[in-house]
LOKOLNU-190518 format. One record per residue: residue in three letters; chain; x, y, z of N, C-alpha, C in turn. Coordinates in pm, 1 decimal. Atoms other than C-alpha are relative to their C-alpha. Example, Ala and Ser with C-alpha at 12.3 -4.5 7.8 and 13.67 -1.06 7.14 Angstrom:
BEGIN
code/unit/nc1/nc2/nc3/cac1/cac2/cac3/cc1/cc2/cc3
ALA/A/89.0/-119.0/0.0/1230.0/-450.0/780.0/90.0/120.0/0.0
SER/A/-82.0/-119.0/-6.0/1367.0/-106.0/714.0/-77.0/109.0/73.0
***
This chain:
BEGIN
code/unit/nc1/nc2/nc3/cac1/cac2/cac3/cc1/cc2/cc3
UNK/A/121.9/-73.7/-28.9/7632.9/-8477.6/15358.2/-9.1/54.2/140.8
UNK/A/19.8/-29.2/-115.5/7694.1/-8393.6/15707.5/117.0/113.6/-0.1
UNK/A/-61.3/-88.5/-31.1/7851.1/-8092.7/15873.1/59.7/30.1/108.0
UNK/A/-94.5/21.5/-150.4/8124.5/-8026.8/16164.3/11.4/150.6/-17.2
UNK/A/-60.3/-101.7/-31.7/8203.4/-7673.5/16294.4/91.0/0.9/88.6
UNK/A/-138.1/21.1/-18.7/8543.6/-7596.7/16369.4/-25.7/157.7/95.9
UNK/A/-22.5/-107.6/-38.7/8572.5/-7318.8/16616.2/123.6/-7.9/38.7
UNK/A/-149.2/-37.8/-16.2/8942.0/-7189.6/16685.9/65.9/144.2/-0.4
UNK/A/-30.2/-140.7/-35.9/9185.6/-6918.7/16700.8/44.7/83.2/-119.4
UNK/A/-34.2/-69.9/152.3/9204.8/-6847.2/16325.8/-125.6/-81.5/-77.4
UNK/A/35.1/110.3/81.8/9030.3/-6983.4/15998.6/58.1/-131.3/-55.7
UNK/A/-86.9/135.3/81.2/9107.0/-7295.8/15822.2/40.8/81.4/-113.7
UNK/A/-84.6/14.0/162.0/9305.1/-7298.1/15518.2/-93.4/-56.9/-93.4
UNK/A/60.0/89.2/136.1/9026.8/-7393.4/15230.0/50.9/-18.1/-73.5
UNK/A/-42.5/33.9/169.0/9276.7/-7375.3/14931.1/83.4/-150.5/49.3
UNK/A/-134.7/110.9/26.3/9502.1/-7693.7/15077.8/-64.4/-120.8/-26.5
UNK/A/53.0/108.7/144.8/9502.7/-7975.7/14829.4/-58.9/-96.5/91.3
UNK/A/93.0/125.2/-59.7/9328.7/-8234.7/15145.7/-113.6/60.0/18.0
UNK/A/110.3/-60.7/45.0/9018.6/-8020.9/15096.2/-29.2/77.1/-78.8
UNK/A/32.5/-49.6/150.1/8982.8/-8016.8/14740.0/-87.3/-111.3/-31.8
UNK/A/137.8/141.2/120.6/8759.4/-8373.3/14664.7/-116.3/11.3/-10.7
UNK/A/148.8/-64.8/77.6/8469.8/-8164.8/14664.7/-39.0/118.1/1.0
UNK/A/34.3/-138.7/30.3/8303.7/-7867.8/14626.1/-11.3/80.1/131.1
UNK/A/-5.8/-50.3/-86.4/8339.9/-7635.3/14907.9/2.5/-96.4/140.8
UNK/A/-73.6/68.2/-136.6/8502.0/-7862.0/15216.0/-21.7/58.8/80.1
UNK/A/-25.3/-38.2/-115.4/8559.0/-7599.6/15419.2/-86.6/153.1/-57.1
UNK/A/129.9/-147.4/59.7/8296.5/-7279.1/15398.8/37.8/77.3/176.2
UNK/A/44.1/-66.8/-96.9/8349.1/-6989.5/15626.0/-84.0/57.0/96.6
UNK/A/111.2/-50.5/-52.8/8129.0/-6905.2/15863.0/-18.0/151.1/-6.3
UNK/A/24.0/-179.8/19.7/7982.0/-6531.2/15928.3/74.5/75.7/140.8
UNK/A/-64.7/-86.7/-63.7/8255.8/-6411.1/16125.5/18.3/192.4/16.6
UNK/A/10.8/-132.2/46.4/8150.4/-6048.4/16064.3/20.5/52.3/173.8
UNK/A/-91.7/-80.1/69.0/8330.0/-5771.4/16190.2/161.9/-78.8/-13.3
UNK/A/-191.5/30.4/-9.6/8639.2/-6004.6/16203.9/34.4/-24.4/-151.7
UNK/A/-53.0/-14.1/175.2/8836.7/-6033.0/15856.3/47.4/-142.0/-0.2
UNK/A/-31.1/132.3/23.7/8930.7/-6366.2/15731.9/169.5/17.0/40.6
UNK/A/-147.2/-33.0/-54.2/9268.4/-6478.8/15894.1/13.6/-158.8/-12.8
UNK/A/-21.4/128.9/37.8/9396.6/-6839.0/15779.6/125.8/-21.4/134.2
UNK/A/-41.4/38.7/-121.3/9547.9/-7034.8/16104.0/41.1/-108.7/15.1
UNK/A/-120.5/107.5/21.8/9805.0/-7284.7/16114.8/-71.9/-163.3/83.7
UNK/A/6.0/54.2/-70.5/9655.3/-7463.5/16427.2/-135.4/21.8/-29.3
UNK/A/106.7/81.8/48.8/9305.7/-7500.6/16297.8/-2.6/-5.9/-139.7
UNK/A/-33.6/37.6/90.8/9419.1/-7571.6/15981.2/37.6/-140.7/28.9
UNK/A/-29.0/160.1/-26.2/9568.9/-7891.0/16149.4/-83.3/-61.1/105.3
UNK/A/90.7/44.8/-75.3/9271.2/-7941.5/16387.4/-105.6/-39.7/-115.9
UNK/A/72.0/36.4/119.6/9061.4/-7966.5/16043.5/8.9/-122.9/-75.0
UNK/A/-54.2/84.5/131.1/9277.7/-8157.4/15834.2/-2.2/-176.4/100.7
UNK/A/28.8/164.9/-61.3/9255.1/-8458.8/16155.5/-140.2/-6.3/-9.2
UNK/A/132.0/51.6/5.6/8882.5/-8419.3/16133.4/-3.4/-32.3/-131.4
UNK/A/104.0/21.2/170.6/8822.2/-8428.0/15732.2/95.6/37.8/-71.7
UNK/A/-63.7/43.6/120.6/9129.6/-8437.4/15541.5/-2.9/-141.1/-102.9
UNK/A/8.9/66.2/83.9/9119.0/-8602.5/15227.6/38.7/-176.6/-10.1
UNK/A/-53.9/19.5/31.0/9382.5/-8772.6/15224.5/128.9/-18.9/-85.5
UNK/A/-154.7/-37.0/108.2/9646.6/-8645.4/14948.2/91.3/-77.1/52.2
UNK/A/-106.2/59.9/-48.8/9862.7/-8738.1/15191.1/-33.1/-125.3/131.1
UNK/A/62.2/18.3/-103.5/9779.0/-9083.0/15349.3/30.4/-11.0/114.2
UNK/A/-52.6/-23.6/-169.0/9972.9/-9003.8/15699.3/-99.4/58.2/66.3
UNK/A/114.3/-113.0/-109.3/9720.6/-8706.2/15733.9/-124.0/-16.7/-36.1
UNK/A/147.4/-6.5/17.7/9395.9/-8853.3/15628.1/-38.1/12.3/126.9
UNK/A/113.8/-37.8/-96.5/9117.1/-8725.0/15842.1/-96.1/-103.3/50.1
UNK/A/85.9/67.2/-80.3/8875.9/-8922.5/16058.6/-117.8/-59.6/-136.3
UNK/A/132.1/-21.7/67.9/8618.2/-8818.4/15849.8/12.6/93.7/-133.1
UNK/A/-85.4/-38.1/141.6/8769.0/-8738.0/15472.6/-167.4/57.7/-94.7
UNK/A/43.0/-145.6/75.3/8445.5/-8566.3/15333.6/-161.2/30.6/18.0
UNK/A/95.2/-81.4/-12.7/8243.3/-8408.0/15587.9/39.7/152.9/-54.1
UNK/A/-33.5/-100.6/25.1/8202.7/-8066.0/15553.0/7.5/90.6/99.3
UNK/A/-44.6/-55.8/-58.7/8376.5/-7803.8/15722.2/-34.2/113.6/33.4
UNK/A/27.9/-129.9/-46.1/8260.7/-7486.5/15893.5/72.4/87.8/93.7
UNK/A/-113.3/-59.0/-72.2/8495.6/-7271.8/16005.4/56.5/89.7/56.5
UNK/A/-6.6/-152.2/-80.9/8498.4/-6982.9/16293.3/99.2/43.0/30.2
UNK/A/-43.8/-51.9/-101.3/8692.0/-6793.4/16465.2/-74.0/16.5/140.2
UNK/A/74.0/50.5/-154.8/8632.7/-6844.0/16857.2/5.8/157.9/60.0
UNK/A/-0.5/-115.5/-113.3/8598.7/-6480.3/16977.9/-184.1/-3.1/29.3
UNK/A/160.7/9.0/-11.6/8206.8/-6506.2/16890.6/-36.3/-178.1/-4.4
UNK/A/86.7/166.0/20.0/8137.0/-6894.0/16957.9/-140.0/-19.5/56.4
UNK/A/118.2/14.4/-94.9/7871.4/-6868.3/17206.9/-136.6/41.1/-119.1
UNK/A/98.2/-70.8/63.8/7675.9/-6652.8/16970.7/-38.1/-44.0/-84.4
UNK/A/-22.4/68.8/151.6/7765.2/-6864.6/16644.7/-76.1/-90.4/44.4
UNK/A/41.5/170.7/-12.9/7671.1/-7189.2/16831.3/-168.1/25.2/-10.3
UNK/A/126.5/-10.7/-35.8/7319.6/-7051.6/16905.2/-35.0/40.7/-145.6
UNK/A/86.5/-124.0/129.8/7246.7/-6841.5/16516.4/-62.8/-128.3/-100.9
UNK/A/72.6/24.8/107.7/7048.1/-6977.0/16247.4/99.9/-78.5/-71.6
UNK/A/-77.7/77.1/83.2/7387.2/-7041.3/16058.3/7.9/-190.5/44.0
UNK/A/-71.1/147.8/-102.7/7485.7/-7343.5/16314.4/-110.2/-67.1/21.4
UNK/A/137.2/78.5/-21.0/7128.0/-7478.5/16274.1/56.2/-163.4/-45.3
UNK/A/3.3/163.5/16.4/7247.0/-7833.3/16099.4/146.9/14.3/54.9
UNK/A/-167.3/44.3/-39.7/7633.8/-7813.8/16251.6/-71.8/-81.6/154.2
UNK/A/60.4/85.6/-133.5/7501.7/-8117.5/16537.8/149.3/-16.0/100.7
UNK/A/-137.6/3.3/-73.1/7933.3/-8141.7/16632.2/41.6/114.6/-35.6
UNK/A/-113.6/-113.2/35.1/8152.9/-7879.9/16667.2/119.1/-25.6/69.7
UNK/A/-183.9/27.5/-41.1/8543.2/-7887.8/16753.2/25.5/132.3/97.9
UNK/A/-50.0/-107.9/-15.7/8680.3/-7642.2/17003.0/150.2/-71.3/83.1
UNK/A/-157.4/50.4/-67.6/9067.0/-7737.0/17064.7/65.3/163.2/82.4
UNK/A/-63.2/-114.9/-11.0/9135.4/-7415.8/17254.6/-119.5/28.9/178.3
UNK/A/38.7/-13.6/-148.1/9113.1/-7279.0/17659.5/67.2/112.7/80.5
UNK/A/-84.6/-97.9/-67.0/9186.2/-7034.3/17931.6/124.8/-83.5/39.6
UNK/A/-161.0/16.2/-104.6/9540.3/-7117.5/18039.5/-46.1/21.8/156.2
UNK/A/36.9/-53.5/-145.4/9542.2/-7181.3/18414.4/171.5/-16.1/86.8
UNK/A/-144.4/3.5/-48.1/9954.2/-7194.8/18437.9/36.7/117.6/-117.3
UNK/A/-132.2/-68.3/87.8/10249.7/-6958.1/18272.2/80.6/-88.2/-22.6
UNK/A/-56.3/76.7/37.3/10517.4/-7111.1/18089.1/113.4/-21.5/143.7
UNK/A/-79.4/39.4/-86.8/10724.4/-7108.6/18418.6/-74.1/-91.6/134.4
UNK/A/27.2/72.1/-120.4/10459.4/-7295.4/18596.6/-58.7/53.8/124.5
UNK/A/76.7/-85.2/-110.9/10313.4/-6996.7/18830.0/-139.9/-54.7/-63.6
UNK/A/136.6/-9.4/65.4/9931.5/-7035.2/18824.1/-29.0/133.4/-77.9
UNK/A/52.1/-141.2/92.3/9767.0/-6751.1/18544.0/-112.6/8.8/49.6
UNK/A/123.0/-6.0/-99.1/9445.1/-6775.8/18791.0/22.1/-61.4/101.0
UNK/A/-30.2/41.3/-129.5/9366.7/-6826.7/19137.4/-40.5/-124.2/-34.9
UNK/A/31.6/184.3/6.2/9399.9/-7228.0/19239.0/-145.0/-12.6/37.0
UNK/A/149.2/12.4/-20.3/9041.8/-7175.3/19349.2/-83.8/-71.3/-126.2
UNK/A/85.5/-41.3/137.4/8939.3/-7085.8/19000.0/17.8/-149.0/-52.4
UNK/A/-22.3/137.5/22.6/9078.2/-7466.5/18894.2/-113.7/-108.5/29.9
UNK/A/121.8/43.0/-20.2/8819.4/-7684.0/18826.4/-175.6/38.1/54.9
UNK/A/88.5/-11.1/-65.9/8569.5/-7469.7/18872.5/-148.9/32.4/-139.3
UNK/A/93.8/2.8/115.5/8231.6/-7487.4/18677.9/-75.9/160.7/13.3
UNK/A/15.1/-121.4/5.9/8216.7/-7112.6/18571.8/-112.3/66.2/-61.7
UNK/A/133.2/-67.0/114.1/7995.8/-6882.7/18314.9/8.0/-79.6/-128.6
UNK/A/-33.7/78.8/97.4/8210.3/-7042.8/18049.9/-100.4/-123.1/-38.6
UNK/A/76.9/163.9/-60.2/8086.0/-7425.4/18133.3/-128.9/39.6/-27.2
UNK/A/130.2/-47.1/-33.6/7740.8/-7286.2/18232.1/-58.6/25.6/-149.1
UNK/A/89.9/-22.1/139.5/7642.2/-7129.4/17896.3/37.5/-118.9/-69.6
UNK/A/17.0/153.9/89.4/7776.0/-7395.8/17691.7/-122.9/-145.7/34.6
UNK/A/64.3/69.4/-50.8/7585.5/-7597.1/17902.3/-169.9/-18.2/-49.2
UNK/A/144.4/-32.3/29.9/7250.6/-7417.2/17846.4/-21.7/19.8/-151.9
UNK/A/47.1/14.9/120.2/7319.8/-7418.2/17458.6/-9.9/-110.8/-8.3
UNK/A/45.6/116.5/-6.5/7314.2/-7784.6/17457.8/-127.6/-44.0/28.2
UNK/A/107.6/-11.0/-54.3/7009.1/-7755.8/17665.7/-108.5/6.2/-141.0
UNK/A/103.2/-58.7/115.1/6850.5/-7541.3/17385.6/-4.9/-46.3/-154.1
UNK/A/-7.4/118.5/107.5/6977.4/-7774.4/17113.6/56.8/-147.0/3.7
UNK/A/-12.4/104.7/-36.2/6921.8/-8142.1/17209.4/83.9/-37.1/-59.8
UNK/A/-62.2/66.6/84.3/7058.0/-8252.4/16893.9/185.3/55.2/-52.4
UNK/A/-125.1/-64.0/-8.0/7408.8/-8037.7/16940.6/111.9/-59.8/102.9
UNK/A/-104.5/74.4/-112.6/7739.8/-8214.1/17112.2/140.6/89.7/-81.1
UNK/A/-118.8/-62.6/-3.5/8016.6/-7992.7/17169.2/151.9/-115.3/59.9
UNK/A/-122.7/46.3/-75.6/8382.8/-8155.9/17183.1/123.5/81.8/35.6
UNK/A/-86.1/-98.5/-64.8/8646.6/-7968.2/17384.7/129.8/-66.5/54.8
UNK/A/-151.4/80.7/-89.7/9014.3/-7995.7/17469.7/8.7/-9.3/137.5
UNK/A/-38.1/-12.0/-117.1/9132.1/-8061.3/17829.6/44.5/81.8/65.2
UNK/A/-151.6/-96.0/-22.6/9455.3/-7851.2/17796.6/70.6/-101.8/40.7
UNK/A/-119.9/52.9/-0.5/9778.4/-7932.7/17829.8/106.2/-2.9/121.0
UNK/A/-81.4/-101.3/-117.6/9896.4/-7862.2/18175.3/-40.7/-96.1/154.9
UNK/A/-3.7/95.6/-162.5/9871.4/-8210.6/18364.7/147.7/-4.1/93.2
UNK/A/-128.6/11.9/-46.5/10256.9/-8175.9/18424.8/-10.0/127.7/146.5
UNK/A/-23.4/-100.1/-45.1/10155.7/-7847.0/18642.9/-80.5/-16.9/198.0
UNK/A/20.4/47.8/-108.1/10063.6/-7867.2/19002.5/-94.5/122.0/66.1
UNK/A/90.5/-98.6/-75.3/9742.4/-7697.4/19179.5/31.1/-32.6/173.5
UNK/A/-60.7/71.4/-189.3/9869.6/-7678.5/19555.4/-108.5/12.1/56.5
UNK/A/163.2/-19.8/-88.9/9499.7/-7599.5/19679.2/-69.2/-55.7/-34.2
UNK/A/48.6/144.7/45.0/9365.3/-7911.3/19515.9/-61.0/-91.3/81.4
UNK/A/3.3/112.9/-148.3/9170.7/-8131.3/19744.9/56.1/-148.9/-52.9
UNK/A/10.4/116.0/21.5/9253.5/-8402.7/19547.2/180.7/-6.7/-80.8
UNK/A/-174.5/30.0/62.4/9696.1/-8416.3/19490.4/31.0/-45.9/-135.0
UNK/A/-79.5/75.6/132.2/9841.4/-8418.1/19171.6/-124.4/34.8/-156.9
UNK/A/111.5/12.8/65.9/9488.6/-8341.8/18994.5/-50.0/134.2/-8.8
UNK/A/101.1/-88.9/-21.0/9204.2/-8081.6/18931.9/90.8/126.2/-71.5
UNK/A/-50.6/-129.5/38.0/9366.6/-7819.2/18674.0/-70.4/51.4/-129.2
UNK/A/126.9/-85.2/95.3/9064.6/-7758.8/18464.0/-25.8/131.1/2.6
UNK/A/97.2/-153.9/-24.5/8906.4/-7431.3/18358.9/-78.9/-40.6/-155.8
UNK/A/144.1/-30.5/103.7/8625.1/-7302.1/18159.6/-60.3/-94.2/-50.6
UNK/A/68.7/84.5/69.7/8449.8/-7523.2/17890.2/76.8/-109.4/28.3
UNK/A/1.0/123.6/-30.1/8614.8/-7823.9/18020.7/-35.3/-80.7/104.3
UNK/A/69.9/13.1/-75.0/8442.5/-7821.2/18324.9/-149.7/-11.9/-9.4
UNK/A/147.0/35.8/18.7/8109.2/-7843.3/18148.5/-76.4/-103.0/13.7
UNK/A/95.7/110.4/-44.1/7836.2/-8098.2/18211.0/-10.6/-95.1/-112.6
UNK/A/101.6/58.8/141.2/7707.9/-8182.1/17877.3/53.2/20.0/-130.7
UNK/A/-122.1/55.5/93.5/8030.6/-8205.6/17634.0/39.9/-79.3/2.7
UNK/A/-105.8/112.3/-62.5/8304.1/-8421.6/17567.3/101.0/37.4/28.6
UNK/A/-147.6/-103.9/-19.6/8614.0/-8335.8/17716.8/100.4/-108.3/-5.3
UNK/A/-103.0/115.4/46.4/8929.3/-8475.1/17543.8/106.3/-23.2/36.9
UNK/A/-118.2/19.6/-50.5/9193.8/-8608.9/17717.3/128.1/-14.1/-134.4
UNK/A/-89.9/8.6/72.8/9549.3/-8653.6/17485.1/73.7/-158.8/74.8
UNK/A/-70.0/119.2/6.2/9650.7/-9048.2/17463.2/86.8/17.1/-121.6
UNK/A/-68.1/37.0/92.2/9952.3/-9141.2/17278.7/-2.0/-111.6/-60.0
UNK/A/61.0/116.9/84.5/9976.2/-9400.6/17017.4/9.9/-142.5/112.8
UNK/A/-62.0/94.6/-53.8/9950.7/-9700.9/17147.6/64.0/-130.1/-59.4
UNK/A/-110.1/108.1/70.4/10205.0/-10004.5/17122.9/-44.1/-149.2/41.3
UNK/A/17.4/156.0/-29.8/10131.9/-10341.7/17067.0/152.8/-73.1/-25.6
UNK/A/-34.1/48.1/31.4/10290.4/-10611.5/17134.7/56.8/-144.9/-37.9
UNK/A/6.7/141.5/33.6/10427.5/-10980.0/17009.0/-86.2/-81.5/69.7
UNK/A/58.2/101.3/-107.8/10277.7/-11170.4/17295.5/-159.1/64.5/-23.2
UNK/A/125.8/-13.0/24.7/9921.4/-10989.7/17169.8/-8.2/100.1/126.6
UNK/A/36.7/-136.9/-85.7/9939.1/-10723.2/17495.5/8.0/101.3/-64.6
UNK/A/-37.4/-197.5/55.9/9927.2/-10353.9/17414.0/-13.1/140.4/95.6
UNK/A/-26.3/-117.7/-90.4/10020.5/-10061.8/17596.9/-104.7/156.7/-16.2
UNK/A/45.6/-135.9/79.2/9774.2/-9751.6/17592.4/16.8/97.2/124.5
UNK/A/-60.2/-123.2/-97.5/9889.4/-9418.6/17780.6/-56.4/134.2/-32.4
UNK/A/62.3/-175.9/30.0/9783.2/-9079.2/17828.4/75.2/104.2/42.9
UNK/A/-133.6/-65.0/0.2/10056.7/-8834.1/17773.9/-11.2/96.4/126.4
UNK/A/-14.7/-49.4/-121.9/10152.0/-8657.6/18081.7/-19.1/139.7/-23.6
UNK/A/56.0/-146.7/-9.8/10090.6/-8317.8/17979.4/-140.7/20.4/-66.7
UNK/A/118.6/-6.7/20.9/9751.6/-8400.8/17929.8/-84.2/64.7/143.8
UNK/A/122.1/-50.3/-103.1/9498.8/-8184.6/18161.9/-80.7/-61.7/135.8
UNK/A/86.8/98.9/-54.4/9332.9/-8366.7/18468.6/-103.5/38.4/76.2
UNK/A/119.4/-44.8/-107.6/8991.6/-8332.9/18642.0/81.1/-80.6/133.0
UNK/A/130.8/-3.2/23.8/8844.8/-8391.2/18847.1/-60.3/124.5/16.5
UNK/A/32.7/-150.1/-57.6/8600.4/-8058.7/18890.2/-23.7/18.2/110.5
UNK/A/-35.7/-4.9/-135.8/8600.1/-7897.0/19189.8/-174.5/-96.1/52.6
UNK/A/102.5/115.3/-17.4/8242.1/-8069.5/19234.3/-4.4/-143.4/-9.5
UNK/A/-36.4/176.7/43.2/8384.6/-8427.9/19167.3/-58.7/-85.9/-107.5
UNK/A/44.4/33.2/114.0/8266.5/-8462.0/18857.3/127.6/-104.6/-81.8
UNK/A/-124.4/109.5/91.7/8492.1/-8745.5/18635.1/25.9/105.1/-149.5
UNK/A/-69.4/-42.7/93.7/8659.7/-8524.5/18356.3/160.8/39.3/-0.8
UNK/A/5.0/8.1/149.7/8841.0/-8550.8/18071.2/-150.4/-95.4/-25.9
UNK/A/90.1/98.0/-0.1/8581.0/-8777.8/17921.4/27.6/-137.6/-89.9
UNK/A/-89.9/144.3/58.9/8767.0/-9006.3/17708.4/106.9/57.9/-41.8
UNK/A/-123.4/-46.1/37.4/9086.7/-8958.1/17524.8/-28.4/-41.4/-137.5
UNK/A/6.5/-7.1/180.9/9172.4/-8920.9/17164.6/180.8/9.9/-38.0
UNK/A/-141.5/-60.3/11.5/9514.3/-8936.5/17002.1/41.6/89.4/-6.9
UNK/A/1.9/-161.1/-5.3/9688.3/-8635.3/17015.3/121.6/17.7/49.2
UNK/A/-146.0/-61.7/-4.5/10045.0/-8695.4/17028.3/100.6/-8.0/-122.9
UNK/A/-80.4/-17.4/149.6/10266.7/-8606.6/16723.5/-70.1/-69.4/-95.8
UNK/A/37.6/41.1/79.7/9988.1/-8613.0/16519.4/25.1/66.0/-120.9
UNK/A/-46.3/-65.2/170.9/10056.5/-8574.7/16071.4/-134.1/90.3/-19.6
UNK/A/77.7/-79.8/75.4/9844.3/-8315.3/15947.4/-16.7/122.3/-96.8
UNK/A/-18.9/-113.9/88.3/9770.5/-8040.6/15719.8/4.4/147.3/73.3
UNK/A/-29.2/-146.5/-80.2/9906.9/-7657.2/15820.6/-10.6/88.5/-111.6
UNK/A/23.5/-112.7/37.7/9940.1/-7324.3/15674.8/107.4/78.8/-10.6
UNK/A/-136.0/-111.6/14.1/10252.6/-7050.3/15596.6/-95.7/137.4/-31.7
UNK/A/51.9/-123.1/9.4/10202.5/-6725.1/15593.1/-35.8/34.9/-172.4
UNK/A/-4.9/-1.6/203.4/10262.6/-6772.0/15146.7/-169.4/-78.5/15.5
UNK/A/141.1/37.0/17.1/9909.1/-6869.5/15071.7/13.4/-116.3/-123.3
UNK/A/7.9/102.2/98.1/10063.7/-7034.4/14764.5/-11.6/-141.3/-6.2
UNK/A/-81.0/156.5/-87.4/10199.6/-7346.7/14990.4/-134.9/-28.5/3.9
UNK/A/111.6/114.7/-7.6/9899.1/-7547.9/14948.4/5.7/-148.8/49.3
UNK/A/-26.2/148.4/-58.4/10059.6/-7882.9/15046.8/67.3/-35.6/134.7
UNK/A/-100.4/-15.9/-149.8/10203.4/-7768.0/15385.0/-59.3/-97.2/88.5
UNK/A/51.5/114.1/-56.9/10161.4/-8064.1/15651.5/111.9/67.4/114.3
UNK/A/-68.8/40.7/-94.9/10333.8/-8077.1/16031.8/-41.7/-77.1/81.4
UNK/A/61.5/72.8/-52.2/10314.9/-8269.0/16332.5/10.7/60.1/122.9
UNK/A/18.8/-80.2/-152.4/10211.5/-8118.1/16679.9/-63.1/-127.2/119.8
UNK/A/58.7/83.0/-120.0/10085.1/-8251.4/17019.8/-99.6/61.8/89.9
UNK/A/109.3/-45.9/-168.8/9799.8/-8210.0/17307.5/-108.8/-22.7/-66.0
UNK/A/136.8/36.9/32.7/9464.1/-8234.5/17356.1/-79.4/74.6/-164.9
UNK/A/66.9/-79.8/126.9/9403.9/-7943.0/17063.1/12.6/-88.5/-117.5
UNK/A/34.6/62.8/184.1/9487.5/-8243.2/16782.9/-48.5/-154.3/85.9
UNK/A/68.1/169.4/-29.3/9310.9/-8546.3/17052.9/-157.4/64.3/-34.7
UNK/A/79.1/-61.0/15.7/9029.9/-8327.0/17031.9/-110.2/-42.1/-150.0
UNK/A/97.9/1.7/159.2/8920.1/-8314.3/16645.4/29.9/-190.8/-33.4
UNK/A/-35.6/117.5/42.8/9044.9/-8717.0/16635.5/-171.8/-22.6/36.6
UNK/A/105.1/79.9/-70.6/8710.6/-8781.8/16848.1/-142.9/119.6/-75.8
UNK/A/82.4/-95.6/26.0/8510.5/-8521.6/16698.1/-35.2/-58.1/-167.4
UNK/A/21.6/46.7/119.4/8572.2/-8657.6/16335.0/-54.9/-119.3/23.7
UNK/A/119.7/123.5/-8.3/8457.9/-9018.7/16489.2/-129.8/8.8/33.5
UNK/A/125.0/-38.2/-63.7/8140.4/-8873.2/16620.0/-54.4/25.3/-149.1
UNK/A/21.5/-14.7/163.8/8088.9/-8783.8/16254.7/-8.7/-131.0/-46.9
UNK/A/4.9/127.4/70.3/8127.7/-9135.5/16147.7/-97.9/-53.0/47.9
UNK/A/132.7/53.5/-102.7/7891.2/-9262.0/16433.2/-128.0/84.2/-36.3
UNK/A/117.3/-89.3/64.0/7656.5/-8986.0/16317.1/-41.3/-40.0/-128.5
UNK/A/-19.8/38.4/140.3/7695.8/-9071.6/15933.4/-126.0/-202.2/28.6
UNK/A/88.3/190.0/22.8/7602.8/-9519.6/16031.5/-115.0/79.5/122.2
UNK/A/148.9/11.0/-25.5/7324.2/-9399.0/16245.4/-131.0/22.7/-61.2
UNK/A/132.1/-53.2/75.0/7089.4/-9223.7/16012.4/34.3/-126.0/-135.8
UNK/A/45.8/91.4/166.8/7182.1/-9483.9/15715.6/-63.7/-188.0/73.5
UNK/A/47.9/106.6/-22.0/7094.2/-9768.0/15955.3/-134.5/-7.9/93.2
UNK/A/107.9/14.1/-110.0/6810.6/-9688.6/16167.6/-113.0/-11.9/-45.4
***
C-alpha cells in the first residue's frame, strides 16, 4: 500500500518478471513531452528497492511497494505536482560529476562542496512537504582529489548531496564477519566524501552498494529476466530508500 518514486536517467523496466506479484508495481509517471525510454540503471536501482524476488539474490528491500517511475530531467517539478502527492520517499541515484574519467576536475574546486540552487530547492521542497524525505547518492569519486579543499583528502560533493534536509548515501561494502564474533564494515573507496564547504557532516549514512544482484534491461524488450551486478552509491542509495519504506510500512501499523 505504500509508494516510492524512483527518479533517474531512464524509466524502469515494468514488464520484468520481479515486478509482476501484483498489479501495476511499477506505474509511470507523467513524464510528458519526454517518450517512455526503459533504463538499465534504474531498472537495477528499482529492482534493490522492490523486487520481488523471482530471483532470491535480487530480492528488493521492499518486495511490494509500489513503484513510480521518472525520468530526472523534470524532478524538481514532479516532486512538487499533485501526482507526487502520496510518494513520502523518493530515490535519486544520480549527480553532477565533479571529476573526468582522467581525474581533471569537470568544475571549479570551489564549486566542491558547495550548497548550490540544486541543494537549495530540494531543500525548500522538503520545506513545503513535511511529510517528503528525499534519498540521494554521494557519487562515486572519493578516489579523486580536490587540491583547494580546506580539509585534505575530502570535500568532493556537488549539487543535491550537499543538501540540508535529505539523506545522502554513502557506498559500504558487504561486510565480513568473523569466527571470533568480530566483523569488519568498510566504505568502498570510491565512495564520495563531505564534508560541505560549510562543515556540514555528509554522506549521511551508508547503504550497500558494492556488487550489488539485481534486475536490468537489454535493449530486446523480450528479455524479461535480465539481472546484473554493478557498484556505487547509485545501488547504496535505493538499499536505504527501500528500508525507509519498511520503517514507514511498521510505523503506521503500530502507532
Amino acid at each position: 500500500g505504500f509508494k516510492i518514486g524512483v527518479w533517474d536517467g531512464g524509466h524502469v523496466f515494468k514488464e520484468h518478471v520481479e515486478f509482476q506479484n501484483a498489479v501495476e508495481r511499477v506505474l509511470i509517471g507523467q513524464d510528458l513531452p519526454y517518450d517512455l525510454e526503459y533504463d538499465s540503471h534504474a531498472t537495477h536501482v528499482a529492482g534493490t528497492i522492490g523486487a520481488s524476488g523471482v530471483s532470491s539474490d535480487a530480492k528488493g528491500m521492499a518486495s511490494k511497494v509500489q513503484i513510480i517511475s521518472y525520468n530526472f530531467r523534470n524532478a524538481f517539478i514532479e516532486l512538487v505536482a499533485d501526482a507526487a502527492d502520496d510518494i513520502y520517499i523518493s530515490n535519486h541515484s544520480y549527480g553532477i560529476p565533479g571529476f573526468l574519467d582522467n581525474g581533471a576536475a569537470s568544475v571549479s574546486y570551489s564549486y566542491l562542496g558547495t550548497y548550490d540552487d540544486f541543494a537549495s530547492t530540494l531543500d525548500a521542497i522538503h520545506f513545503a512537504k513535511p511529510n517528503f524525505l528525499a534519498v540521494c547518492s554521494a557519487g562515486n569519486e572519493g578516489l579523486e582529489d580536490n587540491i583547494e579543499s580546506s580539509v585534505a583528502g575530502y570535500n568532493v560533493l556537488t549539487d543535491m548531496s550537499t543538501a540540508k534536509n535529505n539523506i545522502v548515501v554513502a557506498n559500504a561494502k558487504n561486510t565480513l564477519y568473523f569466527q571470533s564474533g568480530t566483523k569488519l564494515q568498510r566504505i568502498n573507496e570510491s565512495s564520495s566524501q563531505g564534508p560541505t564547504n560549510d562543515l556540514r557532516i555528509k554522506p549521511d549514512i551508508s547503504g550497500i552498494g558494492t556488487q550489488v544482484f539485481s534486475s536490468s534491461v537489454s535493449n530486446d524488450l523480450n528479455e524479461t529476466n535480465l539481472y546484473s551486478s554493478a557498484s556505487g552509491t547509485s545501488m547504496a542509495a535505493p538499499n536505504i530508500s527501500g528500508s525507509l519504506v519498511l520503517l514507514q510500512e511498521y510505523y503506521y501499523h503500530t502507532k
